[in-house]
N, C-alpha and C positions, 0 to 999 in steps of 0.2 A: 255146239262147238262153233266159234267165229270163223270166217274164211279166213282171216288176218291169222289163225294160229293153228290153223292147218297148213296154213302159207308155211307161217316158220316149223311147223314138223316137220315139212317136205324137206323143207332147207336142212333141215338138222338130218334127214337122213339120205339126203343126197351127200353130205359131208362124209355120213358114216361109210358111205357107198364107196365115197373115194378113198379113206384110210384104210379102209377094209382091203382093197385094192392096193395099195402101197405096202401094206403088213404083209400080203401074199407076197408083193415083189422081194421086200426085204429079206424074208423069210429065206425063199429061193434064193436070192443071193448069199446071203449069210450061209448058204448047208450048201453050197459051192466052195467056199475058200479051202484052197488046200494048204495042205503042211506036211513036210516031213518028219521033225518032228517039235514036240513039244515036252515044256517041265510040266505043264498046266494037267491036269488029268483029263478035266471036259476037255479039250483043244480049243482053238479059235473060232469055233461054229457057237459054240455053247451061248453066247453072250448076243450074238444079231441074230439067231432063232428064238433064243426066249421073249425078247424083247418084240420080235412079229410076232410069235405067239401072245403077249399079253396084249399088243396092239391091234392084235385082233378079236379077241376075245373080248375089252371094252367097247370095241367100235360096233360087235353085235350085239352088245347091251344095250351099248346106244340108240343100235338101230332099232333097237326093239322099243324103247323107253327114251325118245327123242328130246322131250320137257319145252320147251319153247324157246328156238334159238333167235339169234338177231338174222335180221334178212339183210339180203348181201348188199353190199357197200354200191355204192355209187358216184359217179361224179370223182372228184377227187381224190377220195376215200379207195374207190377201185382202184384206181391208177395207181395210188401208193399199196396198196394191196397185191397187185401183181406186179411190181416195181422190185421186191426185195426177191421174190424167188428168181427172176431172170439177173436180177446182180447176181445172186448166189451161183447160177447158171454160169454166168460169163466168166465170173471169178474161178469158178473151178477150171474152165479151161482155159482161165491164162495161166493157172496155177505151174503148170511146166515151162510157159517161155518165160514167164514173168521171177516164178518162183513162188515158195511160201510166203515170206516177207511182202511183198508186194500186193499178191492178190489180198491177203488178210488185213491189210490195211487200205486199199483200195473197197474189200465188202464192206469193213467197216467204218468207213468215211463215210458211204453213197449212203450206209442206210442208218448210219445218224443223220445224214442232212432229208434220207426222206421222211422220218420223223420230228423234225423240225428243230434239228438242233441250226446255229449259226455254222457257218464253211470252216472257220475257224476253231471252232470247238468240235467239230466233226472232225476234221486235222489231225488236231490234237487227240483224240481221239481214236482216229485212226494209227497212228503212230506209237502212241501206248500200249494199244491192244497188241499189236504186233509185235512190240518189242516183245510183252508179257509172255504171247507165246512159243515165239521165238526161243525168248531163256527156258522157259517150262520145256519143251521137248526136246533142243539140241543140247541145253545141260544137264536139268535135273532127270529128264527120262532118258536120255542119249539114242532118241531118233534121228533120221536120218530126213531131212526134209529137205525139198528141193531147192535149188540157189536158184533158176534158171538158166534156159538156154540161152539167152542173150549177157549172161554176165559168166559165161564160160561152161 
């Protein structure tokens, strides 16, 4: 075996290390939510515990049977790689002062342009997606989502 694909096993199971990690958080989270009550039979636990459960369950297959992954980015390539989880990051806490509408189209500007779309077509982009689910949850599913703090 090369040292070059033992390199990338590591990498593949330093990954699994972290999902496996995150499916437990999930997990935990998800078998916290409460409710009084529900139509549903499972309740609202049922659906983010199965889903750390399967995410867990992959990620120790993974880790068992890692195959050969790409070794980690660099230059560039990193910076856009840890660029969209901290938008996602900030997005979510401007999501109260800002609102739904805003941060959603604010995620989705930043990280079509960090994938290299034009400002303009990230824009645009960015304003479509939001309208899109905007209409999808305040009409067709009649959620309640936040306007923000600064517009009342």
């Amino acid at each position: 075996m090369s040292e070059n694909t033992r390199t990338h096993q590591l990498i593949g199971r330093i990954s699994a290390l972290v999902l496996f990690l995150l499916a437990v958080a999930y997990g935990i989270g998800g078998s916290m939510i409460e409710y009084a009550f529900s139509s549903d039979p499972l309740g609202p636990r049922f659906v983010p515990v199965m889903l750390a459960i399967l995410l867990g369950l992959f990620t120790l297959i993974y880790l068992k049977f890692p195959g050969s992954a790409e070794g980690f980015p660099t230059g560039n390539a990193l910076v856009r790689v840890l660029a969209v989880p901290v938008t996602l990051i900030v997005c979510v806490a401007l999501m109260e002062p800002l609102g739904f509408a805003i941060s959603i189209f604010l995620l989705t500007t930043v990280v079509g342009w960090i994938f290299g779309a034009s400002p303009k077509l990230s824009l645009v982009g960015g304003v479509v997606h939001a309208a899109i689910w905007w209409f999808i949850f305040s009409f067709l599913l009649e959620v309640y989502l936040p306007t923000g703090a600064i517009f009342g």
